[in-house]
Phi, psi and omega in degrees: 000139184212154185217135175261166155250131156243129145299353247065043190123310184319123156243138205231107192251090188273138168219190223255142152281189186259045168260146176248176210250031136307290164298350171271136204283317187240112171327304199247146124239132204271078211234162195033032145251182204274121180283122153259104170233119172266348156319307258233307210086019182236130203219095167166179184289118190231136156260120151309090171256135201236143172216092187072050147092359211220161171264115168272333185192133173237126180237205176235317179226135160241112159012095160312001177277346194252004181227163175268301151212143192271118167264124143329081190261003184319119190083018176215180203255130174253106197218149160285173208290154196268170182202117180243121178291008192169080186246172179218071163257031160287060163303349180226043177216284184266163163304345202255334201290115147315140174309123177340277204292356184287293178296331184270278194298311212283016164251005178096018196234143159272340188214111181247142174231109193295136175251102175075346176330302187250153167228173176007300199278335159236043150325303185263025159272346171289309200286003173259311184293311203262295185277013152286340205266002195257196154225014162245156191300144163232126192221166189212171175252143181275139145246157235272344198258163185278063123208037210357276177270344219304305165236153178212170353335143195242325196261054186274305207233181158300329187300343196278349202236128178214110199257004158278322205294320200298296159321321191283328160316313201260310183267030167231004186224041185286356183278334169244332172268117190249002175161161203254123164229141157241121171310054142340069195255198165304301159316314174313304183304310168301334199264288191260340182070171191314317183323338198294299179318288156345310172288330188287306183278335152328297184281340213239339156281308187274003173244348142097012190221183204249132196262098150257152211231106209273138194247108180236219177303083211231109183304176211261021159293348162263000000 
């Protein structure tokens, strides 16, 4: 008995092992694909065994007698989950936005950080909408402007900036909010000048977290 997965092409093929499910050492076994893990220093063919949700064992061959059930991994790249620093998944608050899972699980990625979509002012429409609804982790960059992309140029006046409203934010969502972001475009530069920056790391200091800084056409006022 067997059942496929597609992934975004990918077909991935479990079938049942020869444990019963009394007797089996592992729920899952991952078997014959090439693990790359670089924490680790391991780069070669590995079997994979999961026990209650967790990896119990990496061998070079484990038994299928020893699982209940096996994934074919032969001919395919074995990695712990990918983490990508810089997505625009706010998919029902800006235009620009992707489905979380679409870049995330079903791309092989576990952990995605929105750069920026939302600021201060639609924040908790990301953190009600977008990151309940996924099954990949979502976690973000605050922008520096209150309503991050919804329009852009997003960096016309002072009036869009507000670094308390920002900070009284970032500290009641530290659980989602991982650092402060800016567009450092042409516009910016022509509208507010160097001063933004200076503000952006300010609030990014005093929250105590780390500022990306997106670099686009940037006039000769720096």
């Amino acid at each position: 008995m067997a059942r496929w997965n597609r992934i975004r092409g990918l077909e991935l093929k479990t079938e049942l092992g020869r444990g019963s499910e009394e007797d089996s050492l592992y729920e899952l076994l991952v078997k014959g694909g090439e693990v790359i893990d670089p924490a680790q220093g391991i780069h070669g063919q590995r079997d994979i065994g999961i026990s209650q949700g967790k990896i119990a064992a990496l061998a070079p061959d484990i038994a299928t007698s020893e699982a209940r059930k096996v994934i074919n991994a032969t001919g395919k790249i074995v990695t712990p989950g990918l983490i990508d620093i810089h997505t625009h998944v706010a998919c029902v608050i800006t235009e620009m936005g992707a489905v979380p899972d679409r870049v995330g699980v079903l791309s092989g990625v576990t952990t995605v950080c929105d750069a920026g979509s939302t600021g201060y002012a639609n924040f908790p429409s990301f953190k009600k909408f977008i990151v309940p609804q996924a099954q990949t982790d979502v976690f973000c960059f605050l922008h520096m402007v209150s309503m991050g992309l919804v329009f852009m140029p997003e960096l016309c006046d002072w009036h869009n900036i507000d670094p308390e409203a920002m900070l009284k934010t970032i500290e009641e969502n530290r659980d989602i909010i991982r650092g402060v972001k800016l567009r450092a475009t042409g516009a910016m530069a022509q509208n507010l000048g160097i001063e933004v920056v200076r503000a952006a790391k300010k609030v990014a200091t005093k929250a105590r977290l780390p500022l990306m800084v997106h670099l686009g056409k940037i006039s000769s006022i720096f």
